[in-house]
Structures are given as structure tokens and as C-alpha cells.
C-alpha positions, -999 to 999 in steps of 0.1 A, spaced: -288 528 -671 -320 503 -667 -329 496 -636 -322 461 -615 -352 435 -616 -370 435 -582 -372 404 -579 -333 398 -581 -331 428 -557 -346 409 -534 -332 372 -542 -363 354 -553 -385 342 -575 -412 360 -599 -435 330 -584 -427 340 -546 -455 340 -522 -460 373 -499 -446 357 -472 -415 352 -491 -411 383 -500 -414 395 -469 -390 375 -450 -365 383 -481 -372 417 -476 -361 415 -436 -331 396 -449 -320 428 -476 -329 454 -450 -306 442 -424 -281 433 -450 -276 467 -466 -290 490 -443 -268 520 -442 -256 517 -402 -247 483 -412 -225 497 -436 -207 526 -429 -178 520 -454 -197 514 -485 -203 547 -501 -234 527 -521 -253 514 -489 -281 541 -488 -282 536 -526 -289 498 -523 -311 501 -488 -332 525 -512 -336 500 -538 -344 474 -516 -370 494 -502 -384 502 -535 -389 464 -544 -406 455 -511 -427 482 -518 -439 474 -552 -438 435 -550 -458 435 -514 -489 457 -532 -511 431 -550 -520 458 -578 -485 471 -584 -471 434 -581 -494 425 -611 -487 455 -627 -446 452 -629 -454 415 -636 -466 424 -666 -449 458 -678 -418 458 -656 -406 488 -645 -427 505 -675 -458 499 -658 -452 530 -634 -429 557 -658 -447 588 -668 -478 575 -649 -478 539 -661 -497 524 -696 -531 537 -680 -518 568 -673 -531 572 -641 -499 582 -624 -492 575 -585 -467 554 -573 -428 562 -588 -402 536 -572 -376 558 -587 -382 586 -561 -382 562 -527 -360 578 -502 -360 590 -465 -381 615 -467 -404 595 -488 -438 581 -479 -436 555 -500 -404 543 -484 -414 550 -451 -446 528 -455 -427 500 -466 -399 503 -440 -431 505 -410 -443 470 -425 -412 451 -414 -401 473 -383 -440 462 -373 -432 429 -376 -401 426 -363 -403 446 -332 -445 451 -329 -447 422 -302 -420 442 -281 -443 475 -282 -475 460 -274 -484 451 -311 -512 425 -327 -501 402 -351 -521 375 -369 -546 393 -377 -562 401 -341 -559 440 -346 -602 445 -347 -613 476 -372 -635 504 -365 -633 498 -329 -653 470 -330 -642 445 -298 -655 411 -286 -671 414 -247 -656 399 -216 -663 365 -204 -687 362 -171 -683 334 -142 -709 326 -120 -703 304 -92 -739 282 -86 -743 260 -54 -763 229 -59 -776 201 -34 -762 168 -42 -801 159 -45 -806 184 -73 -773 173 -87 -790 138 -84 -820 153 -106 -810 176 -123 -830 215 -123 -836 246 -136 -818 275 -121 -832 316 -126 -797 335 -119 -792 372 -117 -762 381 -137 -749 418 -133 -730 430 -168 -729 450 -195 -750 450 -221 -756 470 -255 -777 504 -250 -805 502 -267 -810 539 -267 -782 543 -296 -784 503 -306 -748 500 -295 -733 530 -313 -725 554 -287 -741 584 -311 -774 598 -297 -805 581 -317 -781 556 -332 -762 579 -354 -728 561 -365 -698 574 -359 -672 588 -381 -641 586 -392 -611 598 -365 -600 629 -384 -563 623 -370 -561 587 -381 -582 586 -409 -601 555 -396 -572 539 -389 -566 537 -355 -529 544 -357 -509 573 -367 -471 571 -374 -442 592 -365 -411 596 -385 -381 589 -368 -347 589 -390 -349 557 -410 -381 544 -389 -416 546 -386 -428 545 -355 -469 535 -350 -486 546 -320 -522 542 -315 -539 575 -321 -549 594 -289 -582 607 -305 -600 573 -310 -579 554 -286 -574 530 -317 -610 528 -325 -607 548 -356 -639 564 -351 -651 593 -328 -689 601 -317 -693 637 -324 -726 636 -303 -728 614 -279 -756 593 -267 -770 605 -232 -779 572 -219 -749 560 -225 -723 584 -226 -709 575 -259 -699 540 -244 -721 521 -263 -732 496 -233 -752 503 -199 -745 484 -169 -781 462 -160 -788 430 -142 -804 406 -163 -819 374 -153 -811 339 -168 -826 304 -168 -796 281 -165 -807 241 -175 -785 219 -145 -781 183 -159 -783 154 -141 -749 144 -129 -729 177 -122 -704 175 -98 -678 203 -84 -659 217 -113 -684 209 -137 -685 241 -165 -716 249 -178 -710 274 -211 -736 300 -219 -726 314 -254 -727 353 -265 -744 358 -225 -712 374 -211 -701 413 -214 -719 429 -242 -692 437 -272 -680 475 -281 -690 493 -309 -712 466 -323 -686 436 -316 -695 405 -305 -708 395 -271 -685 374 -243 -698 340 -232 -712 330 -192 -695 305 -179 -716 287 -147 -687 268 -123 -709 240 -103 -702 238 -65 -722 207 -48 -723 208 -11 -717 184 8 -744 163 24 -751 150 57 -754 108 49 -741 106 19 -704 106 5 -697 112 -32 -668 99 -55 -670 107 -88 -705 85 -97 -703 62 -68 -722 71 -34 -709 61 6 -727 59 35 -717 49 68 -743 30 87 -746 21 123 -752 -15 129 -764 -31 170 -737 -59 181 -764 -81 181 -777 -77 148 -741 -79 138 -733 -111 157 -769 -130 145 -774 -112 112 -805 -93 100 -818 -67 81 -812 -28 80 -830 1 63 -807 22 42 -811 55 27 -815 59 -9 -805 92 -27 -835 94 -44 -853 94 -15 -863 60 -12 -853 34 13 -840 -3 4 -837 -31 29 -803 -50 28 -794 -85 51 -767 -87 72 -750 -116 72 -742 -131 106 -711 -128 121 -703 -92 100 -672 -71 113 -670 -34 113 -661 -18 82 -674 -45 63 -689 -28 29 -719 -38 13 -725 -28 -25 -761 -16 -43 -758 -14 -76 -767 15 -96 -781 31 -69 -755 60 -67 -755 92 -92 -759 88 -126 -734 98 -154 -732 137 -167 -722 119 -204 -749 90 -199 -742 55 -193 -752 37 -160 -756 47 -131 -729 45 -102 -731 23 -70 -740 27 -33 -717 14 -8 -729 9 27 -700 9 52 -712 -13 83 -697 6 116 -706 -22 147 -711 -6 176 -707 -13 213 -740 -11 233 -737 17 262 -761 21 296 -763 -10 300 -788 -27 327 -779 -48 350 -793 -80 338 -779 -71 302 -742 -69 320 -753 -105 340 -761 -119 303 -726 -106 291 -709 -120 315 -722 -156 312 -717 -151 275 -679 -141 283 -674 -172 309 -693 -200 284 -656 -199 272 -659 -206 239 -635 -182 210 -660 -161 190 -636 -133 187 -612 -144 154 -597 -113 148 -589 -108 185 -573 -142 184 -558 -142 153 -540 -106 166 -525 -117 201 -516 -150 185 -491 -124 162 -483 -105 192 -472 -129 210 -452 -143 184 -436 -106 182 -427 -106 222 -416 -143 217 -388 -129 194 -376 -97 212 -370 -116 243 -349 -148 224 
């Protein structure tokens, strides 16, 4: 009796791609598996079968091979005559079957049992280093400027005693006897396969036989190392600075982590920041408020700019320079100063400054608006409440 195409055991083309076959191959397992069916006397016969095709169609080689000779290609060791793989004998206790069965219980249930998918799953032990923060504290003056910052970073780094390999004098290791090099071993459960990672290697899939003193067969050394970190002009809190391959040193030859520098800039005595634009709150004499004049005002470079008052100027009363605040971390101009004007009231007074007060009080004449203006809506208010 010839045997059923594997391609139609399966339900798709001879063109299919290996993701099609695999998906059709999760659809025919759970379709005919043998707990599935418990009244069809044929079910293990058909779960076999299906098994059988995964197993040849998902192998690049053997796929190319039944392309072209069919089910010839492996009967009485194939047209090379190499012998190897017989789809005729898959079964339970078969490797073959089992191997194709692990494939799709990996992928269906791996996530669920702390599997990698998509490729992730790192060979030879070989593992990427940890990411690094550093948290760096800048004036808002060296934010202004920008600098250049030497940090001490404590990490790990690649022993240089074995070069990274964990094997004294830099010897590489081998092969995990229990895995093979794999990493994993499998246990045979029933119809399932069941992958652990193997307890030699601890999923490396290789094992230092003598291990590096220095080290201890870790393959990196805990050391301080000292960085120059370039500040730009323009940081501000929050701002990430990204040191590539300077974080945790990788394992077994894998590649390093990255730094990453988080800018905190203090806050300063005069000056107020938001985002590019600077504040500063300036104390003005009532009488250079009420006749006008000139102030000195602070520059956060460190220079000093005279600005007129204009007479007659209330409190709060902001006054802009332009591009005098910081400049831009992605270029452009720079922001603006604003000078809040806070008119104060003059204390300890003398006598003859209270005598001049009060014959400037009694001349009579309204030089308060805003007073004015106020009571004059105040006393519309009271004028309501009592009609």
C-alpha cells in the first residue's frame, strides 16, 4: 500500500513556506491526536503520520530530498545510500517523532515555561552585559556652557587574565558533555517532550574544565573604571546621555551593555529655569519705580546688562532680554531672560522721610490707579448687597 503524500497529510501546498507548515502541523496534531480521539481505532496511526510529515517537510535537506524522490528518497537508505532518517518507523518511542512533536509543544506552550522565542535564545553561553545609570549633578552655569565630566563607574568588565573565557590562560571551553553544546536536554514524557535547561552548563552549553583563578571561571572582574563624559550645552533635568558598549561587560565573549548618564541640574540661587527661557525676580526702590531709571541685572553668563525702568512701573511688571537665557540642546537660538520687577516698600524710615510722605499723601492728588480703580469695584459690590 503506497504511502499518503506529505504534503496532503498535512493540507498544503508543495510551495508552502516553513511557517506554513508549521502552523498546518499545529492544526493536524491537535486534530488527530490520540486523546482527542479515543473512539477512532486509527488515531495513533494518523497522529504518527502526521508527525512523520512535519518531520520530513520542516528539515531543509530532507524537504529537498522528498521534493525530488518522494518517499524514495529515504527507503533502503535513500538514492545516495547514506541511510538515516526512515519516516516509516516514527512512533512514541521514536526520536525522530519525539523531535518533531518538541518543535511545536515549544512553541505552543515555551512562553508559559519561561521559553525564548524569536530567535533571542543566545548560543554557547554567549550573553549581552547589563545597562549602567549614573546620576550626574550639574550647575545650571555648566549646563549654560557646557563641560567635560571624569566619572568613576563601578562594573564589570572582561578579565583580561583568560580574555573573557573563564578557562585559565584563555583556554576555551568545551562542549557540556550532558547537552552536547546545546544548552537544553529533553525528557520524555508520554507523547511529550519536555526541554529543560541543562543543569551542567546552566544553558550555556559549555563548561570550563579549569578555571581561571582570577576570575573564577566567570569570565568578568568587578573594577572601577574612570570615564570622560562630554556635557553639551543645554542639558536640563532628564536629559539622557548614552555611552554605548560602556555598561556591564558581556558573558562568555558577548557583547557589552551601554551607560546611560541621567542629568540632574540644581537649582540656583537668582535664576529660574523653564525649558530655554530664564526668570529672575528683581527688587526695585519705590522711587525708582515711581520716576523710572535704570537697574543692573544679572546675566547667566556672568555678565551684567543695564535695563530702564519706565516710570510709573507696578510690581510684577516683566521685562524681556532677548536671547539672553540658555541656549538649545538641538541648536537654534537661544532662550529669553525675563526680569520680574518686585516694588518694594521702603522700611526704617527717618523722620524727615515720613514728613516728606506725608506732604506727598495730603498734596491730594490720585497717583494710585490700581488702588482706585479697586475700591471703585468694591464699592460697586457693597452698593449691590445692601439694594
Amino acid at each position: 500500500m503506497s504511502k499518503r503524500d506529505f504534503y496532503e497529510v498535512l493540507g498544503i501546498a508543495k510551495g508552502a513556506s516553513e511557517e506554513e507548515i508549521k502552523k498546518a502541523y499545529r492544526t493536524q496534531a491537535k486534530a488527530t491526536h490520540p486523546d482527542r480521539n479515543r473512539d477512532d481505532p486509527e488515531a495513533e496511526g494518523k497522529f504518527k503520520l502526521v508527525n512523520e510529515a512535519y518531520d520530513c517537510l520542516k528539515d531543509p535537506q530532507k524537504k529537498a530530498a522528498y521534493d525530488q524522490f518522494g518517499h524514495a528518497a529515504f527507503e533502503n537508505g535513500g538514492p545516495g545510500g547514506g541511510g538515516g532518517f526512515r519516516p516509516g518507523h516514527g512512533g512514541q518511542g521514536d526520536p525522530n517523532f519525539g523531535s518533531a512533536f518538541s518543535d511545536v509543544f515549544e512553541d505552543l506552550f515555551g512562553e508559559f515555561m519561561g521559553g525564548q522565542r524569536g530567535g533571542q535564545r543566545r548560543r554557547g553561553g554567549a550573553s549581552r552585559g547589563s545597562d549602567l545609570r549614573y546620576n550626574l549633578r550639574v550647575t545650571l552655569e555648566e549646563a549654560f556652557q557646557g563641560k567635560q565630566e571624569t566619572i568613576t563607574v563601578p562594573g564589570s568588565v572582561q578579565c583580561e587574565a583568560c580574555s573573557g573565557t573563564g578557562a585559565e590562560g584563555g583556554a576555551q571551553p568545551a562542549a557540556c558533555p550532558t547537552c552536547s553544546g546545546m544548552g537544553k536536554v529533553r525528557a520524555q514524557q508520554g507523547f511529550f517532550t519536555i526541554e529543560r535547561t541543562c543543569p551542567t552548563c546552566a544553558g550555556r552549553g559549555q563548561v570550563v574544565k579549569n578555571p581561571c583563578k582570577t576570575c573564577n571561571g566567570a569570565t568578568r572582574v568587578t573594577k572601577e573604571r574612570r570615564l570622560t563624559v562630554n556635557i553639551p550645552a543645554g542639558v536640563e533635568t532628564g536629559t539622557r546621555i548614552r555611552l554605548a558598549g560602556e555598561g556591564e561587560a558581556g558573558v562568555m565573549g558577548g557583547p557589552n551593555g551601554d551607560l546611560y548618564i541621567f542629568i540632574e541640574v540644581e537649582a540656583h540661587s537668582i535664576f529660574e529655569r523653564e525649558g530655554v527661557d530664564l526668570h529672575c525676580r528683581i527688587p526695585v526702590p519705590m522711587t525708582a519705580a515711581a520716576l523710572g531709571g535704570e537697574i543692573e541685572a544679572p546675566l547667566i553668563d556672568g555678565g551684567r546688562s543695564r535695563v530702564k525702568v519706565p516710570a510709573g512701573v507696578q510690581a510684577g511688571k516683566q521685562l524681556r532680554l532677548r536671547e539672553k537665557g540658555m541656549p538649545s540642546l538641538r541648536g537654534g537660538r537661544r532662550g529669553d531672560l525675563y526680569l520680574e520687577l518686585a516694588v518694594e516698600t521702603p522700611v526704617n524710615l527717618t523722620a524727615r522721610q515720613k514728613e516728606l510722605l506725608k506732604e506727598f499723601e495730603e498734596a491730594g492728588k490720585d497717583n494710585s490707579p490700581g488702588h482706585s480703580d479697586f475700591f471703585s469695584r468694591v464699592k460697586s459690590f457693597w452698593d449691590g448687597m445692601t439694594g
